[in-house]
Each structure stands twice: as structure tokens, then as C-alpha cells.
N, C-alpha and C positions, 0 to 999 in steps of 0.2 A: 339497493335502496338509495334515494339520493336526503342528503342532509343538506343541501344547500342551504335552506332556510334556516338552520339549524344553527350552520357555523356562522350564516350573516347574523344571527341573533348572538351568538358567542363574540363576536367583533364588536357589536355594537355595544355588550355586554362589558366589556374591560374597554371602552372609550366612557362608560357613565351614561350610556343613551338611553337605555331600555326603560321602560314603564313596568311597572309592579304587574300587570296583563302577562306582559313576554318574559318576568324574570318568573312570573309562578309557571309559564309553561318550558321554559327551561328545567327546572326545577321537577313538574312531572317528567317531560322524558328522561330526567338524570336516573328515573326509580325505575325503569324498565331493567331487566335484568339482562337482557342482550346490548351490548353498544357496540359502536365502532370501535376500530385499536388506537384513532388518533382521537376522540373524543375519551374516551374510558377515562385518561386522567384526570379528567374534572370531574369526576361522579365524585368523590370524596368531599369537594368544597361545598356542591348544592345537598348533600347528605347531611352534614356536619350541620348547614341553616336549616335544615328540616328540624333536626333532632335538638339546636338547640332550642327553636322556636317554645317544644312540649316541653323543657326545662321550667320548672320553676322554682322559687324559692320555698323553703321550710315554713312550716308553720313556727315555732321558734327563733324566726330567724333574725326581728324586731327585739326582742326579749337579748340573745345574744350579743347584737350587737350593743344595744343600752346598758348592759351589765361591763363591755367590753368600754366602753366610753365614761361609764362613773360618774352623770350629770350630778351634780352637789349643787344643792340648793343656795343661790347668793341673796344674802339680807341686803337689803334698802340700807344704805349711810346714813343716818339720822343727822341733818344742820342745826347746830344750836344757834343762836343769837348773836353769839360771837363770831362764827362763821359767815354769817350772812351778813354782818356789817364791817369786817374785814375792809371790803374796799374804799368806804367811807373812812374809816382811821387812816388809812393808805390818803384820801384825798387829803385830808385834816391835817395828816403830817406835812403834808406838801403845802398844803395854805399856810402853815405857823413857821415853813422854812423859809419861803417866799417874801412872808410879812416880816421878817425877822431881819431876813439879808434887802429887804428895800427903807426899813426904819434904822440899818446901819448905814446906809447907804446916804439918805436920807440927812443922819447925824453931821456925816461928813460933808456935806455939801453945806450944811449951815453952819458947820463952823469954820469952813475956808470964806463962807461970805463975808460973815460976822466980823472975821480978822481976829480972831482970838486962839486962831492957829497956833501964836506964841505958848501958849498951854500945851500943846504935846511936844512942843521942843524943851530942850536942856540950854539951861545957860552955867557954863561952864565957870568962867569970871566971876560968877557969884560966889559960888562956893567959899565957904572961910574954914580954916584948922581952928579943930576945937581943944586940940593939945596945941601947947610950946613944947613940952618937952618928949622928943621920941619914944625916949623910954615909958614912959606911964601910956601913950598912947599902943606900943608894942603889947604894954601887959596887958591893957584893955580888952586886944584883939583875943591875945591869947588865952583869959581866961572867959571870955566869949563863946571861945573856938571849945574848950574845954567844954562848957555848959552845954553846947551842941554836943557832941561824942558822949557824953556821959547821957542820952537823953535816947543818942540813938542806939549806944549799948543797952541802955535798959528796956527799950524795946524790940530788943532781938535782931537788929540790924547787923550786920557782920560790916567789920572794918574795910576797907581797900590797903590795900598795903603801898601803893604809890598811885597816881596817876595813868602811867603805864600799864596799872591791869586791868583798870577800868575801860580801854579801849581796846583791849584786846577779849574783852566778855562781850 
């Protein structure tokens, strides 16, 4: 018997050419039970699409997999009021920093016009001692410095023990 047609459908068949026509009639001759010895080894691939073809799934098989998956019910976020004007306090802060650093700005400019810039400088030469004599001015300091320490002991402040430890905390 000749297969001529047979095998030019098998060529054509692994290039991707064949129409759904020629793969189902590949497909019947693979179910004959006599075949050639150099064709035989494809009975198995067009068997195997037969038989998956009548496969089908379980009736359970929806039920399974939903039980295997665990959909859980997600609630709706509820917005309060607050939420939802969020970006308006966001704008707000930004308008009251804006107005804030241009009414500084603002300050500064009229008072370099004005000339009264002398106000934020220090005049040095002015300055007078309110002691003559060192000493009373010493004890002044000191028991100043005392009134301080004794104010910050009784508020639980812990002393520094020099200068020195203070930069290194």
C-alpha cells in the first residue's frame, strides 16, 4: 500500500501547515490497528489527543479549587472627614508657610529701606559697667549662677560635670 499522502501530511503536519480537515484525518488513520513500521511511532501522539479530547473535568472540581483558594470577603474602607480633607490642610499648611516666609521677607526689606537697620546691630561703645568694684560684680554673677543650678536641681536636671562632657554626649 502506498502512504504517500500520508507521510506528505505528516511533513506538513510538524511544519504547522495542516488544517483541522487533515489533522482529523491523520488522527483517523493513526486508529487503524495495522500500520506501517515507520509510521507506528506516531500512533501514540494522535491516541494520546483522542483520549485527551473525552477528558473532562469533575463535577467538584469548581468547589475544590474555591475551598483550595480561600476567597475572604474584603470590607469597603470607610473615609471620614478627615480623610477626605487631608489634602486641603496639606494645601493650608503650605499657604500659611509661604505667607509667613514672604511677610518675613517682606519685614526685611522695609527695614533696610527705612534705614533703621541700626536696630538689629549692636553698638558696642555704648555699653557702661554697672560695677566699679570687681569684686561685688564677681558675687553678683555668682550668686546668679547659684539661683540658676539650684532651679535646675529642683527640676530634676542633672549637673554636667565640665564642659567637656557635654560635647562628648
Amino acid at each position: 500500500m502506498d502512504y504517500k499522502y500520508i507521510e506528505q501530511l505528516m511533513d506538513r503536519y510538524w511544519e504547522g501547515q495542516t488544517s483541522q480537515e487533515e489533522e482529523r484525518l491523520l488522527q483517523v488513520f493513526f486508529q487503524q490497528k495495522q500500520l506501517p513500521a515507520h509510521l507506528a511511532k506516531y500512533k501514540d501522539l494522535f491516541l494520546y489527543t483522542d483520549a485527551q479530547r473525552e477528558t473532562s473535568l469533575g463535577a467538584d472540581f469548581d468547589e475544590k479549587v474555591l475551598s483550595a483558594i480561600q476567597i475572604s470577603c474584603v470590607e469597603a474602607k470607610r473615609n471620614t472627614w478627615t480623610f477626605r480633607l487631608r489634602p486641603f490642610y496639606r494645601a493650608a499648611a503650605m499657604v500659611a508657610v509661604v505667607f509667613t516666609l514672604g511677610m518675613a521677607v517682606q519685614h526685611s526689606w522695609e527695614t533696610q529701606d527705612s534705614g533703621n537697620a541700626s536696630d538689629a546691630t549692636y553698638n558696642y561703645a555704648s555699653y557702661k559697667d554697672t560695677y566699679s568694684d570687681p569684686q561685688m560684680a564677681y558675687e553678683q554673677v555668682a550668686s546668679t549662677l547659684k539661683e540658676v543650678s539650684d532651679t535646675f536641681r529642683n527640676a530634676g536636671v542633672q549637673p554636667m560635670d565640665s564642659i567637656g562632657d557635654s560635647a562628648s554626649r
